[in-house]
N, CA, C and O atoms as a GROMACS GRO file, in nm:
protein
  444
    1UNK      N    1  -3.316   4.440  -7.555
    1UNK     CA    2  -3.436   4.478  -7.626
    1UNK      C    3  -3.478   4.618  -7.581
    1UNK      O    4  -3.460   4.639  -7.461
    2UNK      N    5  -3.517   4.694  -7.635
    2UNK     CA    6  -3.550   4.827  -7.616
    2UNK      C    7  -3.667   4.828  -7.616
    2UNK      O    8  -3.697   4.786  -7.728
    3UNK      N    9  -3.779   4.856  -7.548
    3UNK     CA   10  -3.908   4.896  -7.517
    3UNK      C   11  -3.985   4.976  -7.585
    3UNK      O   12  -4.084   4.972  -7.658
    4UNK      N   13  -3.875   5.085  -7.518
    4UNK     CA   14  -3.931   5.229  -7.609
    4UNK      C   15  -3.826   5.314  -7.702
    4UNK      O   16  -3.706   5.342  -7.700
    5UNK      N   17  -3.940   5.340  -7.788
    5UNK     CA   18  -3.877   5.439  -7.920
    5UNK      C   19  -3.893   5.600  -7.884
    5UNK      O   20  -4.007   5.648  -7.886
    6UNK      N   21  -3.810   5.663  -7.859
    6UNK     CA   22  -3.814   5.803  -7.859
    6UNK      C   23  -3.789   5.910  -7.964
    6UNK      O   24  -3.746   5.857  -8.066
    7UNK      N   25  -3.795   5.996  -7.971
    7UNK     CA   26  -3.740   6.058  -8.104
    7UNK      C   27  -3.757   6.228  -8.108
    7UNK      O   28  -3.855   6.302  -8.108
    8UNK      N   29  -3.559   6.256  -8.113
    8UNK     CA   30  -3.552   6.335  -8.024
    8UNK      C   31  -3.636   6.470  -8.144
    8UNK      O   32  -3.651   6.439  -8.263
    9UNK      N   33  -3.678   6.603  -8.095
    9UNK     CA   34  -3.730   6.686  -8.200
    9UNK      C   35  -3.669   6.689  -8.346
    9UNK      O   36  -3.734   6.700  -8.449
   10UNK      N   37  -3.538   6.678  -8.337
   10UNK     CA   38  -3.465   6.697  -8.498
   10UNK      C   39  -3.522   6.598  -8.589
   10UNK      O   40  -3.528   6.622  -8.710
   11UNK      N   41  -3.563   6.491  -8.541
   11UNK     CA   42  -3.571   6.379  -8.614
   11UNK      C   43  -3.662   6.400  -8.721
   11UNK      O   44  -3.623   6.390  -8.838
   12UNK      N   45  -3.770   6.425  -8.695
   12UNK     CA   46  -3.898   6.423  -8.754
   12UNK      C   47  -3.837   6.496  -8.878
   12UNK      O   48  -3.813   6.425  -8.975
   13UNK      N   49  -3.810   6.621  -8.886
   13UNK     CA   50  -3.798   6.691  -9.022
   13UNK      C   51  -3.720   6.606  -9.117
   13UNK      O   52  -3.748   6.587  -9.235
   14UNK      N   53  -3.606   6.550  -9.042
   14UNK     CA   54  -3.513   6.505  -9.146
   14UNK      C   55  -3.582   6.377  -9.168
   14UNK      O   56  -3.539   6.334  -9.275
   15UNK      N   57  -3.687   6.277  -9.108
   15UNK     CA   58  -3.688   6.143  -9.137
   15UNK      C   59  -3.808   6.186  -9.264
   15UNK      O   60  -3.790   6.140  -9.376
   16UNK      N   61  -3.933   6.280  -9.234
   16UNK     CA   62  -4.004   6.322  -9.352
   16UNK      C   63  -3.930   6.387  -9.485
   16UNK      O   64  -3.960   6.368  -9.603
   17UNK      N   65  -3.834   6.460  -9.436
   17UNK     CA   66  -3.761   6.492  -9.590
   17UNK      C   67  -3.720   6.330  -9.674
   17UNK      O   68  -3.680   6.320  -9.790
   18UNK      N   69  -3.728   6.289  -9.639
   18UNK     CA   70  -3.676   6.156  -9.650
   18UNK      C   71  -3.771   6.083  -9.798
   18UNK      O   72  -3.887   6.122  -9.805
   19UNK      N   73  -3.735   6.006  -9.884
   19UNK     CA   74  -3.799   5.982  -9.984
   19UNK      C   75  -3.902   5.837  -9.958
   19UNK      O   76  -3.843   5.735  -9.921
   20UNK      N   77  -4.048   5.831  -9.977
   20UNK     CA   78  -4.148   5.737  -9.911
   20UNK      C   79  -4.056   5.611  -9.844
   20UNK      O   80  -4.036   5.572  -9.728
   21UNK      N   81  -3.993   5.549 -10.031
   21UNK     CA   82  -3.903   5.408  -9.983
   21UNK      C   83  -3.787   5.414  -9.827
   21UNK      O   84  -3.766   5.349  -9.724
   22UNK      N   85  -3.752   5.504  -9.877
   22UNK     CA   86  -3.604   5.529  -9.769
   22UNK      C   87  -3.689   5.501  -9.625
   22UNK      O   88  -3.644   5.429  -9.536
   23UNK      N   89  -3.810   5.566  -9.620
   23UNK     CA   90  -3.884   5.612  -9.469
   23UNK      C   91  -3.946   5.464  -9.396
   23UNK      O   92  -3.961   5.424  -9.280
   24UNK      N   93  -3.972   5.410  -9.531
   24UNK     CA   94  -3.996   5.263  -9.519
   24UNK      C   95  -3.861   5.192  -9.441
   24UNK      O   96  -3.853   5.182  -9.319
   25UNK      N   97  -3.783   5.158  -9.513
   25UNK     CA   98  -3.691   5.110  -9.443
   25UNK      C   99  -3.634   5.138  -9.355
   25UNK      O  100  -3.576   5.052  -9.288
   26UNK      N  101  -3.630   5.284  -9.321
   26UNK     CA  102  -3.597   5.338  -9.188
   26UNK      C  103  -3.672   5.229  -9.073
   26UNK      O  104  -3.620   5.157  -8.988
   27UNK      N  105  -3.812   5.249  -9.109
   27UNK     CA  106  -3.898   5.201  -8.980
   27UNK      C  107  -3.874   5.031  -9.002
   27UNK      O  108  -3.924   4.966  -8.910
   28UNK      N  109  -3.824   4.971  -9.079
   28UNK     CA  110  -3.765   4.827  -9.052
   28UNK      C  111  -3.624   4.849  -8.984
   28UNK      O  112  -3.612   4.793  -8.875
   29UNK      N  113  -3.536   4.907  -9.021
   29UNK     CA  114  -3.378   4.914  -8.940
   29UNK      C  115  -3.440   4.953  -8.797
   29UNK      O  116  -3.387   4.898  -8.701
   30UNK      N  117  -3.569   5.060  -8.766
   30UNK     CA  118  -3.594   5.060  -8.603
   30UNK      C  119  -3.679   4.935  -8.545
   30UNK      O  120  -3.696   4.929  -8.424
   31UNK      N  121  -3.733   4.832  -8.631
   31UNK     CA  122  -3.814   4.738  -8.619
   31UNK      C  123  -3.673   4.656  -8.506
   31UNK      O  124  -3.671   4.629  -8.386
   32UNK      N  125  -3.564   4.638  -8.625
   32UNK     CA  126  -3.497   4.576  -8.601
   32UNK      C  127  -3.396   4.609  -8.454
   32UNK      O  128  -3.328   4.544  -8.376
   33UNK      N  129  -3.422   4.701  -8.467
   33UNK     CA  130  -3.260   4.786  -8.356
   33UNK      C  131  -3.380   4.752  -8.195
   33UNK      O  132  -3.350   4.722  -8.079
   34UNK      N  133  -3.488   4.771  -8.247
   34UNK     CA  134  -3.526   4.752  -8.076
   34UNK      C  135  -3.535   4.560  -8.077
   34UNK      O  136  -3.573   4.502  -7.976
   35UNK      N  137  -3.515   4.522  -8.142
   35UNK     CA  138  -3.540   4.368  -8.072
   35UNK      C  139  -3.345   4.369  -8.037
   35UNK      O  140  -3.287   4.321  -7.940
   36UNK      N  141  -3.286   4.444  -8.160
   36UNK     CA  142  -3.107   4.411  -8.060
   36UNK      C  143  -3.052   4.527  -8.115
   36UNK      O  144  -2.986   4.526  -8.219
   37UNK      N  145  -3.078   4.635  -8.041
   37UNK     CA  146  -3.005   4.741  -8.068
   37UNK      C  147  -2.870   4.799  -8.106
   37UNK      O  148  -2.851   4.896  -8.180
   38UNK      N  149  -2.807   4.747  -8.062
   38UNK     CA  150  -2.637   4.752  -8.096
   38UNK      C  151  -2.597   4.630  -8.235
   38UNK      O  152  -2.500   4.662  -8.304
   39UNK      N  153  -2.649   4.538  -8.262
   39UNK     CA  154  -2.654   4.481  -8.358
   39UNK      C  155  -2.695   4.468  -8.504
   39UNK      O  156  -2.816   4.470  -8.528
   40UNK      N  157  -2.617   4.457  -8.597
   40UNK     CA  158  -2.638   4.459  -8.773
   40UNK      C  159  -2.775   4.358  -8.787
   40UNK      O  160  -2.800   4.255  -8.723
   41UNK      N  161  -2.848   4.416  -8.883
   41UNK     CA  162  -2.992   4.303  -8.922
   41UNK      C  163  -2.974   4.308  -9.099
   41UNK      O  164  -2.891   4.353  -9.178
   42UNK      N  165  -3.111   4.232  -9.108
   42UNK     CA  166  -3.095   4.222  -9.224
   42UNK      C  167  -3.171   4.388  -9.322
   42UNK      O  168  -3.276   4.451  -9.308
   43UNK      N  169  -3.049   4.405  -9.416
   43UNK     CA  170  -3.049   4.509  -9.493
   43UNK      C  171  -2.970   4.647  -9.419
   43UNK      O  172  -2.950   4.759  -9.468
   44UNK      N  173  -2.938   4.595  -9.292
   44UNK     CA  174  -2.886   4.764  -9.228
   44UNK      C  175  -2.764   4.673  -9.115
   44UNK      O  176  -2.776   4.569  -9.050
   45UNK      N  177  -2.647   4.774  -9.134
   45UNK     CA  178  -2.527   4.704  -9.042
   45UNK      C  179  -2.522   4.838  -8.917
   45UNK      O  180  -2.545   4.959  -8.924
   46UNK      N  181  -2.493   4.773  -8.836
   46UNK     CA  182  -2.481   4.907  -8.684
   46UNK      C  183  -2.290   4.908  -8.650
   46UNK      O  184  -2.210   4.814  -8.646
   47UNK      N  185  -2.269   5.067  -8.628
   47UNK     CA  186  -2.120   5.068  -8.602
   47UNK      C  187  -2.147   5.188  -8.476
   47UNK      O  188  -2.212   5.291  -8.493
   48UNK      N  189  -2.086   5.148  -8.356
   48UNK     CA  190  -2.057   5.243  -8.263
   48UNK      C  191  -1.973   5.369  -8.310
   48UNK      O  192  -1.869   5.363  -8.376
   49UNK      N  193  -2.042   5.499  -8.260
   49UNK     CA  194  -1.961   5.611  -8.328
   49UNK      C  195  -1.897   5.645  -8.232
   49UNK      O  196  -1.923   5.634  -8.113
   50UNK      N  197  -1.802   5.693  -8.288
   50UNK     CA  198  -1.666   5.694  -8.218
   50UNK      C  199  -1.662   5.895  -8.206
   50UNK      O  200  -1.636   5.960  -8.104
   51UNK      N  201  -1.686   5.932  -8.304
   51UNK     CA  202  -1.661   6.084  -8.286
   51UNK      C  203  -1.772   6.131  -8.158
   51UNK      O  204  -1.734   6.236  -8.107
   52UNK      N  205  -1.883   6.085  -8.105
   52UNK     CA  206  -1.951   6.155  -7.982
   52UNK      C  207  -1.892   6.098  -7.888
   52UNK      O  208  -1.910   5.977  -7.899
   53UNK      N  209  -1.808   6.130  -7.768
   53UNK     CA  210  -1.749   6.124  -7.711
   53UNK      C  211  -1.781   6.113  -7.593
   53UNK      O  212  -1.732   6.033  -7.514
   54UNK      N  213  -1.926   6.250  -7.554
   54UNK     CA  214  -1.965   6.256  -7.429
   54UNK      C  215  -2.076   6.071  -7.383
   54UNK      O  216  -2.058   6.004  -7.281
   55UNK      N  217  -2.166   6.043  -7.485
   55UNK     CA  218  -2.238   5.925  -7.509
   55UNK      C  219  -2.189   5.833  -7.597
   55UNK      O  220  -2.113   5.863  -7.690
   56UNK      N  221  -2.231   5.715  -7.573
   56UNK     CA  222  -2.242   5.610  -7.657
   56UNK      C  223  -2.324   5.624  -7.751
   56UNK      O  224  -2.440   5.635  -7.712
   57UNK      N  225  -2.300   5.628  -7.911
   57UNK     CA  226  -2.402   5.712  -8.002
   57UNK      C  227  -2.400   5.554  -8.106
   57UNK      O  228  -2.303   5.480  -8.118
   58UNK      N  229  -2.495   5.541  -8.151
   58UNK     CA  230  -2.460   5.449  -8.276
   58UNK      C  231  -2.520   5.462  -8.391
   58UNK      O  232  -2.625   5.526  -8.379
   59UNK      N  233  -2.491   5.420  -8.528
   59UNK     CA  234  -2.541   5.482  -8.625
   59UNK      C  235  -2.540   5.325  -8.703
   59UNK      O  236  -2.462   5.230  -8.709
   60UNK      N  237  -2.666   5.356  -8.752
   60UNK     CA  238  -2.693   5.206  -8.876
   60UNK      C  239  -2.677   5.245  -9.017
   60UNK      O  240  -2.715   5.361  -9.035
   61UNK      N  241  -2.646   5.204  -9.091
   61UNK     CA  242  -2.661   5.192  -9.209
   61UNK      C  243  -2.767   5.143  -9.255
   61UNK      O  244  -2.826   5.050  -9.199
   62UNK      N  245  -2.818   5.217  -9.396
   62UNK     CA  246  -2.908   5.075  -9.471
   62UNK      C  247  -2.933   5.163  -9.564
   62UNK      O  248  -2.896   5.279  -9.549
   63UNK      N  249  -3.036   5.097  -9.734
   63UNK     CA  250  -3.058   5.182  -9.787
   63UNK      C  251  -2.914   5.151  -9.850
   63UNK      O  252  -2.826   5.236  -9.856
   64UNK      N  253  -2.903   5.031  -9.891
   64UNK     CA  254  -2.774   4.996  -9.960
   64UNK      C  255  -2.613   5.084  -9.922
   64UNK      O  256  -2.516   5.089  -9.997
   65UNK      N  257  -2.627   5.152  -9.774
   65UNK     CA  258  -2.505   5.261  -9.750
   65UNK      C  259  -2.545   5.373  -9.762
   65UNK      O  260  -2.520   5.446  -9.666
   66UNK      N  261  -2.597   5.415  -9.841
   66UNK     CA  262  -2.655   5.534  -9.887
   66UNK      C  263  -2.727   5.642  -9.760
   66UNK      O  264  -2.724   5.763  -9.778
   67UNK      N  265  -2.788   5.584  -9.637
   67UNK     CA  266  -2.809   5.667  -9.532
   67UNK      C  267  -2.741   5.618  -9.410
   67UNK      O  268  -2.660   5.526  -9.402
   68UNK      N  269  -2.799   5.713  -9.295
   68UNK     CA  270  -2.771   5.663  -9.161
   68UNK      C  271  -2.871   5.726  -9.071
   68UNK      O  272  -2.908   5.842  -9.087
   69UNK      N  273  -2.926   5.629  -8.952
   69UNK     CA  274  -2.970   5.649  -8.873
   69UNK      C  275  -2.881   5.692  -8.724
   69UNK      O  276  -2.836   5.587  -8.680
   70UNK      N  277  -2.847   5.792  -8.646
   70UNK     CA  278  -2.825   5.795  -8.548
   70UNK      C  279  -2.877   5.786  -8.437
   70UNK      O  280  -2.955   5.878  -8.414
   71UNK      N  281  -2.864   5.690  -8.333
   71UNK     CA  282  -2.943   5.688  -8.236
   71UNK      C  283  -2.858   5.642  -8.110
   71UNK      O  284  -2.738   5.621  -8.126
   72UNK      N  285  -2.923   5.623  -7.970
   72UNK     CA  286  -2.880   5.577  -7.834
   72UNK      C  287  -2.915   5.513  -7.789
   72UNK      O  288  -3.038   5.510  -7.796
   73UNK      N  289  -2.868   5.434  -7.726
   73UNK     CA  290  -2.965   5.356  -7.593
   73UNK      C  291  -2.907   5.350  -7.464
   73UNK      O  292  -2.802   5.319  -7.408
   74UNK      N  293  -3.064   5.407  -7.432
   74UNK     CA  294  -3.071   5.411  -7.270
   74UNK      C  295  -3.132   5.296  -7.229
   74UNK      O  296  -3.246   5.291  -7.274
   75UNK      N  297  -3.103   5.200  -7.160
   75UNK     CA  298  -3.143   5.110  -7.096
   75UNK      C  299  -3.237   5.061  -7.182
   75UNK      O  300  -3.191   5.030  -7.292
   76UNK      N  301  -3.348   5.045  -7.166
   76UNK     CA  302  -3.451   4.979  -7.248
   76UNK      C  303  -3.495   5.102  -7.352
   76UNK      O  304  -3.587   5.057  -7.420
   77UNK      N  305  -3.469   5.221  -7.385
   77UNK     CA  306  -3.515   5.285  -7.458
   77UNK      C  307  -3.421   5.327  -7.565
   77UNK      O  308  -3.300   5.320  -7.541
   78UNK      N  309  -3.461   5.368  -7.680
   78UNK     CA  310  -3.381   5.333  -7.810
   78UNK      C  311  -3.440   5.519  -7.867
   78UNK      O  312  -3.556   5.556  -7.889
   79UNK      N  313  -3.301   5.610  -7.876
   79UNK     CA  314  -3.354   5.745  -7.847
   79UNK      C  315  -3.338   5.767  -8.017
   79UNK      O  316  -3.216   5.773  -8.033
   80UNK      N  317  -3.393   5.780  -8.126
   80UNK     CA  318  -3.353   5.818  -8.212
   80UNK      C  319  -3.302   5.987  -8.285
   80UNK      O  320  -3.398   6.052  -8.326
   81UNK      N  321  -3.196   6.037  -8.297
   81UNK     CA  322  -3.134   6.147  -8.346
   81UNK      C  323  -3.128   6.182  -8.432
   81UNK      O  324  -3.169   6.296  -8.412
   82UNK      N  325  -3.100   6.175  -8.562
   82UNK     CA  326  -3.096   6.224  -8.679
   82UNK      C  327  -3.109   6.072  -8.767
   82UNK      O  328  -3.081   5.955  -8.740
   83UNK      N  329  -3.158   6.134  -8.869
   83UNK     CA  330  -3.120   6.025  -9.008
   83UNK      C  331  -3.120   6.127  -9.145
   83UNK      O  332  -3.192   6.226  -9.156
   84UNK      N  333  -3.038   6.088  -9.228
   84UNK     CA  334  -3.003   6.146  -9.377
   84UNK      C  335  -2.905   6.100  -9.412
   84UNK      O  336  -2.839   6.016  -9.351
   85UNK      N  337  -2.876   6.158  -9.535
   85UNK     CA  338  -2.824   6.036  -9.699
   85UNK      C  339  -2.661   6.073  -9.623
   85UNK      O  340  -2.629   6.175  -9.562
   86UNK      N  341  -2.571   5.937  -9.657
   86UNK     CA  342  -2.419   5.965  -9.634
   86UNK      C  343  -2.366   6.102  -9.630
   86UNK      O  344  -2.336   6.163  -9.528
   87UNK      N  345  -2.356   6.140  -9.743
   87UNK     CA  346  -2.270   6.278  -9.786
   87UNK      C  347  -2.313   6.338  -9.700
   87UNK      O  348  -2.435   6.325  -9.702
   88UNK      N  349  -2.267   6.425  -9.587
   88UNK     CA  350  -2.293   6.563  -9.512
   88UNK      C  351  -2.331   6.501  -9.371
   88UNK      O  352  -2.324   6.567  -9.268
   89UNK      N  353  -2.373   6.360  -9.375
   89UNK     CA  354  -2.445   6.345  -9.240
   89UNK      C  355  -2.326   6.331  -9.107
   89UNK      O  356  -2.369   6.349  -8.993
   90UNK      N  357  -2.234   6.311  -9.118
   90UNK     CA  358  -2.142   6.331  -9.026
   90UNK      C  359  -2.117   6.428  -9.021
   90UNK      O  360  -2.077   6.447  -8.906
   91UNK      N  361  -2.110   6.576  -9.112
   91UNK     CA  362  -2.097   6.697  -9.064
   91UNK      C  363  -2.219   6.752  -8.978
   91UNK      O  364  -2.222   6.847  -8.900
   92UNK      N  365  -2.298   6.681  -9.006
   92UNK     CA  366  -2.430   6.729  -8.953
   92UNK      C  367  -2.433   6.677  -8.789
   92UNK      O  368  -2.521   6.709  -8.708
   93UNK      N  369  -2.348   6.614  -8.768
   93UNK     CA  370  -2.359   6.564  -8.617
   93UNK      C  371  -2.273   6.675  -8.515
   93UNK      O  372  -2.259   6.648  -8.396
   94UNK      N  373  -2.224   6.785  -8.566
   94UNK     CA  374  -2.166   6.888  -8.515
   94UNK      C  375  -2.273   6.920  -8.444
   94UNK      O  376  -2.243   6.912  -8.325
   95UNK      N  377  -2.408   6.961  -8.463
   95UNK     CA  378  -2.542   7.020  -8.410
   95UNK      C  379  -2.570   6.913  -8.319
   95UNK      O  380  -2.639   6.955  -8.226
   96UNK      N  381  -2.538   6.772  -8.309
   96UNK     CA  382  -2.543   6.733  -8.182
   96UNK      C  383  -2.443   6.693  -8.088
   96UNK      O  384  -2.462   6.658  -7.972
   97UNK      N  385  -2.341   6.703  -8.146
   97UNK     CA  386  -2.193   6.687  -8.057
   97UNK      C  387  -2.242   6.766  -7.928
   97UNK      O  388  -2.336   6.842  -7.946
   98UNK      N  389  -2.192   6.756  -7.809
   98UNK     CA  390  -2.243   6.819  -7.673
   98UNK      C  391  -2.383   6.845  -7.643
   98UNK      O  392  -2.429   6.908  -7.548
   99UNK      N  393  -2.452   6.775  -7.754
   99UNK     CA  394  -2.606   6.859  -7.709
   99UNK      C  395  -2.682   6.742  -7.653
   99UNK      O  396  -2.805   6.736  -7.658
  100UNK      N  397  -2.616   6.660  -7.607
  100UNK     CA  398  -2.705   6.558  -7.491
  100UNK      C  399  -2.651   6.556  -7.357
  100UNK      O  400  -2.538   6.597  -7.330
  101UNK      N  401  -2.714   6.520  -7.292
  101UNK     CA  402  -2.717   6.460  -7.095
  101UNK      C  403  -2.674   6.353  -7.072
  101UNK      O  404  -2.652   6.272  -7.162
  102UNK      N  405  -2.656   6.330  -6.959
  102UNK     CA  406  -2.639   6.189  -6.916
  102UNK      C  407  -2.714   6.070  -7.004
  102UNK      O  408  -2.832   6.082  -7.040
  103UNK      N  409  -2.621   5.939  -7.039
  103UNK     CA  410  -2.667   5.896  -7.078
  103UNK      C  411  -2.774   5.882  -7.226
  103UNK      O  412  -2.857   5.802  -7.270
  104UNK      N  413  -2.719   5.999  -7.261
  104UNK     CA  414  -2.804   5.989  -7.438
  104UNK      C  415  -2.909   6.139  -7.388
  104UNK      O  416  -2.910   6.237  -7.462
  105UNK      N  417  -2.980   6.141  -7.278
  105UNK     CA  418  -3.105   6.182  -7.304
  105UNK      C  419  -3.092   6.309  -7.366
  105UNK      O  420  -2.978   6.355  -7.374
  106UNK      N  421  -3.210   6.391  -7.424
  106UNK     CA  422  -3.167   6.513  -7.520
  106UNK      C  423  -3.184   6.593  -7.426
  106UNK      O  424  -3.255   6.568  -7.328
  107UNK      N  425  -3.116   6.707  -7.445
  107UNK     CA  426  -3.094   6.824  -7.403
  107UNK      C  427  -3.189   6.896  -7.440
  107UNK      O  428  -3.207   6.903  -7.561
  108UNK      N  429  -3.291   6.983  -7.336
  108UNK     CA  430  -3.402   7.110  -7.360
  108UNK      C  431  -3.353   7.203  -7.493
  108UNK      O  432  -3.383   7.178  -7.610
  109UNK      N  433  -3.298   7.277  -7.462
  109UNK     CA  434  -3.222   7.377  -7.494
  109UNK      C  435  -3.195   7.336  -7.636
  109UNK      O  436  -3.124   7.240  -7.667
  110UNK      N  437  -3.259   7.418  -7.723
  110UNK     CA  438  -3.227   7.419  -7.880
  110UNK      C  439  -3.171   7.518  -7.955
  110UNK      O  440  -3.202   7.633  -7.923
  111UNK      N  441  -3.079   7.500  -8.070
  111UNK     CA  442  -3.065   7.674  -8.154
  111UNK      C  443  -3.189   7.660  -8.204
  111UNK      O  444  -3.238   7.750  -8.273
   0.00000   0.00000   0.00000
């Protein structure tokens, strides 16, 4: 169970670009990820990502496939990273490839 919700600076822009419904369900897939974080719920499935290398990164689905949430967990805390629509959002994880610390936490240092 994850405690706490964090959310690293990127997040915010991309979760408000986000269309009302989509933002809605976002905040049920995080309803869900902190009672079992690594685990699929209902309306959103979770897959460990394999391309961040330095952390354990995981990304949910929901939003019928159509988005993804990226996020971490640190011990009891559930760090959220990016979210936006399929198309592009794995290119978009280039801007965080290396840009975390031990363990998930975010890195100061921004472009």
């Amino acid at each position: 169970m994850a405690r706490t919700v964090l959310r690293d600076p990127r997040f915010d822009p991309e979760f408000l670009a986000l269309p009302e419904r989509v933002r809605d369900s976002c905040w049920r897939v995080v309803a869900g990820l902190r009672r079992k974080p690594k685990a699929s719920g209902p309306g959103f499935r979770v897959e460990r990502l394999r391309r961040m290398a330095p952390t354990e990164a995981w990304t949910a689905h929901f939003a019928n496939d159509r988005y993804r949430l990226l996020y971490v967990v640190d011990g009891e805390t559930l760090i959220l990273f990016g979210v936006g629509t399929r198309p592009g959002f794995y290119r978009r994880l280039d801007r965080i490839r290396g840009r975390t610390g031990p363990k998930g936490t975010a890195v100061a240092n921004r472009r």
